[in-house]
Steps between C-alpha positions, in 0.01 A plus 500: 500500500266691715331209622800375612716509825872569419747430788911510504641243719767591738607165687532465845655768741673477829395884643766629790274555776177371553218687572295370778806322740776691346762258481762509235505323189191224574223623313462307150251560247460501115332765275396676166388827388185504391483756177166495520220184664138449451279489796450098469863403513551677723223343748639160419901605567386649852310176556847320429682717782565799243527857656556834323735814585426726208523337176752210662349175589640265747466160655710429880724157439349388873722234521783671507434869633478617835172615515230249319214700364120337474229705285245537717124625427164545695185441356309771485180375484527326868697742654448509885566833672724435834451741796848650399325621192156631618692687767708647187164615323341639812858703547488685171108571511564670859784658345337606176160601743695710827861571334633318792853276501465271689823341700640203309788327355600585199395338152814385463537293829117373451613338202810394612360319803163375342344490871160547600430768680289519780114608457393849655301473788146537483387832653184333697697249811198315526475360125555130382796436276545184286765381748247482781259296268722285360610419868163466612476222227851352605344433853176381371354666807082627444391818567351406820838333655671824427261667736473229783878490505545913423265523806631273768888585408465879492371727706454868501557755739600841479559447168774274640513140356657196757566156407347183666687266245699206645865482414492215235677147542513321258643578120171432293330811782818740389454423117133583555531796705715616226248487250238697719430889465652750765224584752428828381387362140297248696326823630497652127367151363203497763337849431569365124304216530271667708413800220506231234268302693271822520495515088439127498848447363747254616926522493458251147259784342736735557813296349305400161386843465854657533644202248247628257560846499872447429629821305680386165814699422285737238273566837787670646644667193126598460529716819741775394337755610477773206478818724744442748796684565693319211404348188606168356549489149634238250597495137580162304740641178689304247843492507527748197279746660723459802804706285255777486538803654461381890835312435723743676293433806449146460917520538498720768255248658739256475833646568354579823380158563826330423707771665286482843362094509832339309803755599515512093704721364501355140219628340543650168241637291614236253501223755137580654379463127679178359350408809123571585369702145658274234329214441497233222155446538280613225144643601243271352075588507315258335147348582706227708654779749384787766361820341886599620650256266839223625794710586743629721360824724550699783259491806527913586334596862478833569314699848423848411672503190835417584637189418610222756558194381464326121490103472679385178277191374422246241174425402525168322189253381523318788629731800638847603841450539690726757853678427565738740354744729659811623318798685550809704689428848325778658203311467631173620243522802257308278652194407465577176692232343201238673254744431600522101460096486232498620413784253612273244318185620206762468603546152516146362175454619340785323680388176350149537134638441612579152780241477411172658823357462686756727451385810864499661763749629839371469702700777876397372689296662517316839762490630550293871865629594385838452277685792349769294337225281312341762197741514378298178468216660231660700282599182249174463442327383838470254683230333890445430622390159718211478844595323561215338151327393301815481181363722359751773425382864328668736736696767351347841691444832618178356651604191622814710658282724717265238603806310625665817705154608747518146685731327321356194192302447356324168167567628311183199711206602299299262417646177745608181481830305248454244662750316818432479716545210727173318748523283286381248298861559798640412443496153181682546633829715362781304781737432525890311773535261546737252138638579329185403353242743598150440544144666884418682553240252426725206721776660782270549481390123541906432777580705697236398508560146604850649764378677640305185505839300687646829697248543682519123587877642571511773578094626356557844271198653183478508310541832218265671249652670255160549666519862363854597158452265446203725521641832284797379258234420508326832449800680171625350384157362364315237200704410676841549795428310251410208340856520764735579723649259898430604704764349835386328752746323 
């Protein structure tokens, strides 16, 4: 049985308040409780819309909840840094280099709001940004028109600059005016052009040259300065080594976290571990996985010993899966729920040089009603699941755009569940009674020559379960339903 997966099915559940919109008595899901899950079912029941809380799976009914949940991962591999994020990385270096806090919003509203935040200016006035070059390009204007026209519209006196520029008339003169640079870049462009021009260079050098010294996200982490007033460190520990003897603070951590962030005031001992340490995921090293092995574990940051934040993770064949993140308020300053994704991005990416297979990370579930799930949708490049045929599409504006327009969209209009489980797979559920692993078919032979010997007792009627067996199967499919163990009394 150790191979095996062993699950108890609980049915479908209609929860009093949900979550994310908090309405009464609309959120609709089904569920089991895992007893304990290899690594590879697991992988395939989170690519069929699966999540875990603990040791209890679930799967949102999106048809008929009010809040319809996509799985949504990034792959790794391709991952694009936005200016958001950079600006996040340069943040905690200067904070990890001067001890300075910098003014911000707070982690919580960065990932609530998912916007972009504007780029801090560069110290020297006189130096080209990629909005100047890409204009330049817009325009289509040389080097040398930029001058003829810098020099007869402009001129300089006093360090005083006065316009000669005509009023335009016409619509097509106002759309182009719109597209020029203010007169002062003009002035910054010139002496530009003018040193480049000195070097031998030209405006296109300079843009090639800055496209190919992009920094790549380990560039940045690569940068944390090790003698600075703080130090950055991070431990990757299994969930068992978790329960050690750092899990007083690890609760602490979080108690503080929920209390501050979430106005919690639930949060039991016993609650914070059914919740984040327990996990029916059993740690597997072989010569197929990362020297760490497949298995839940916590992500632990600390800076100068103390910790501030711990990521509670999956790391599957094909991904690292995400399950929460909670951290210090106190150090909120950083963004540190961005920063630890990108952290984890970081992550999957080291894994893959050992583990070519892992190449995603699965960050839950996206959810469009909900505001604090949009900052996902700015890690790229990802791709949304489809709940009902199980095909992933890439998350562009277009998809972005239909998914925003319903309360629910069937995102493959065209193609069936490949995996989808008839009644004829009925027969075939794998099922654990009486400690012994054996077919539906075989089980129902069994239990009703027990219910004969019952029934000459006790004359109570027998009870069908093909009803519930069946929508078990249909929720975790074919293939699944074939390889997990479904435990029966």
């Amino acid at each position: 049985m150790s191979n095996y997966s062993i699950v108890e099915y609980l049915g479908g559940s209609n929860e009093s308040k949900c979550g994310y919109c908090k309405q009464t008595g609309n959120y609709n899901s089904h569920g089991f409780w895992a007893h304990t899950m290899n690594v590879d079912d697991y992988q395939n029941l989170i690519d069929r819309n699966w999540r875990r809380s603990g040791q209890y799976c679930y799967v949102p009914n999106n048809k008929n909840t009010c809040c319809p949940m996509y799985t949504i991962k990034c792959d790794a591999m391709n991952f694009k840094l936005s200016r958001s994020h950079k600006k996040i990385l340069k943040k905690v270096n200067r904070f990890l280099r001067d001890g300075v806090k910098e003014k911000n919003r707070t982690n919580n509203q960065d990932i609530q709001s998912g916007i972009s935040e504007e780029p801090t200016p560069s110290k020297k006035q006189t130096s080209l940004d990629v909005k100047e070059l890409s204009l330049i390009s817009k325009n289509k204007e040389s080097e040398e028109t930029i001058k003829a026209r810098t020099s007869s519209e402009m001129s300089i006196d006093d360090g005083t600059s006065h316009s000669s520029e005509k009023t335009p008339s016409t619509k097509s003169d106002v759309a182009q005016n719109s597209l020029r640079p203010t007169k002062k870049k003009f002035i910054r462009l010139e002496r530009k052009i003018a040193k480049l021009a000195a070097k031998g260079l030209t405006l296109a050098d300079v843009k090639r040259r800055n496209k190919s010294k992009q920094k790549t996200l380990e560039d940045f982490l690569g940068e944390e300065p090790t003698n600075g007033k703080h130090k950055l460190q991070t431990k990757l520990v299994s969930v068992s080594a978790a329960q050690g003897s750092n899990i007083t603070i690890s609760y602490d951590l979080f108690c503080k976290y929920e209390t501050t962030i979430h106005k919690s005031t639930d949060n039991e001992f016993s609650n914070y571990n059914q919740f984040l340490v327990d996990s029916p995921l059993k740690l597997r090293k072989d010569g197929n996985s990362p020297p760490e092995g497949f298995g839940s574990f916590h992500y632990q940051y600390y800076i100068d010993g103390e910790l501030i934040a711990v990521g509670v993770i999956d790391i599957l064949p094909s991904c690292v899966s995400s399950v929460y993140f909670y951290y210090n308020p106190d150090y909120s300053f950083l963004s540190l729920g961005t920063y630890a994704s990108l952290r984890e991005i970081a992550l999957v990416r080291q894994l893959s040089k050992s583990c070519p297979q892992l190449k995603y990370y699965y960050l839950g579930f996206y959810i469009p009603t909900c505001p604090k799930m949009r900052y996902k949708s700015n890690v790229k490049p990802s791709y949304l699941l489809c709940p009902e045929v199980f095909t992933w599409h890439l998350l562009d504006e277009n998809l972005s755009k239909e998914i925003d327009s319903v309360k629910y969209l069937k995102i493959n209009k065209t193609e069936k569940d490949k995996d989808a489980a008839s009644k004829d797979d009925l027969l075939y559920v794998m099922i654990l009674a009486d400690r012994s692993a054996i077919k539906y078919k075989d089980y129902k032979k069994v239990s009703s020559i027990n219910w004969l010997k019952k029934l000459m007792k006790s004359k109570r009627k027998s009870v069908d379960d093909s009803e519930e067996v069946m929508e078990y199967a249909s929720k975790v499919g074919k293939n699944l339903s074939q390889s997990m163990l479904l435990f029966r009394c």
